[in-house]
N, C-alpha and C positions, 0 to 999 in steps of 0.2 A: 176295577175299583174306581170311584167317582170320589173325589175328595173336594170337597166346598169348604172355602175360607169364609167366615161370619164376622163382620165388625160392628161393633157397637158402643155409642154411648153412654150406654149404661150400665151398670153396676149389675153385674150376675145375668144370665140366663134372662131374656124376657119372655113372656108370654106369646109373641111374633117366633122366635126360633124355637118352640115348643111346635107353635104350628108350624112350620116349616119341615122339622122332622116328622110331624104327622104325616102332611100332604108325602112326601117322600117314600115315608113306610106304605103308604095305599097305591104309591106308583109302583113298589116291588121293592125300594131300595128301603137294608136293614143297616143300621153302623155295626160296624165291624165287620159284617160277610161283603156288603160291595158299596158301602158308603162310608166315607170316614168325614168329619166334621171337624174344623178348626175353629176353636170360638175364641174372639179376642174381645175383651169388652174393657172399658176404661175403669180404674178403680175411684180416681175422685175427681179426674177435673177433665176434657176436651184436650186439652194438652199432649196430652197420652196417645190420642189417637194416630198420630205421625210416625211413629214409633212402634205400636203393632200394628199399621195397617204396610211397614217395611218389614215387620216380622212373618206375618201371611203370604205377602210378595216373594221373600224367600224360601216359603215352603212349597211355591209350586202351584197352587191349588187348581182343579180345570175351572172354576168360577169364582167371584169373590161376591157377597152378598151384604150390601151395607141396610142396618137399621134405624137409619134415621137421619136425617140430613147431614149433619158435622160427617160424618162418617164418609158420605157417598163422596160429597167433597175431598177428603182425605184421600180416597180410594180411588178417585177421577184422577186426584195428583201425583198416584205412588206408581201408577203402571198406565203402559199402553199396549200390554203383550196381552194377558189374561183380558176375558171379558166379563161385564159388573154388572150388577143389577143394584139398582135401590128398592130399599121396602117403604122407601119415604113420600107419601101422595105426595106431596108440595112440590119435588123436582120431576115425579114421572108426569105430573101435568106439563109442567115447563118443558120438560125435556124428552118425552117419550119414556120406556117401560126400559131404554137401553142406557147407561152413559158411557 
């Protein structure tokens, strides 16, 4: 089982982690049979994200997956064990596809 932690922030589900479990289901992975999905998304402000992206960190996850800049930031600061991807063009120019 492959368990992906998802930060975001924004408010619900975006359109970006829809496709995400797309791409995933056409790699073979289903949720619940060998993929589980952690989604944390901020309810009103950036503030929040410090907070679940320590709650993600504690659950373990093999990858942490940020949606959007403030995020990858967050997630760059919460861990050095787990490895992270952004889904944010602006830092994987800067920064490569890894942080």
């Amino acid at each position: 089982m492959v368990t992906v932690g998802i930060l975001s922030g924004a408010v619900g589900t975006t359109s970006a982690s829809a496709a995400f479990i797309e791409a995933m289901n056409k790699l073979g992975y289903e949720q619940g049979r060998n993929l589980t999905i952690l989604f944390r998304s901020t309810k009103s402000s950036h503030a929040e994200l410090p907070a679940l992206a320590a709650e993600l960190v504690d659950l373990k996850p093999d990858v942490l997956i940020a949606m959007s800049t403030p995020p990858v930031i967050t997630l760059k600061s919460a861990t050095t064990a787990i490895p992270k991807y952004p889904r944010s063009s602006s830092l994987e120019s800067r920064e490569g596809p890894r942080v």
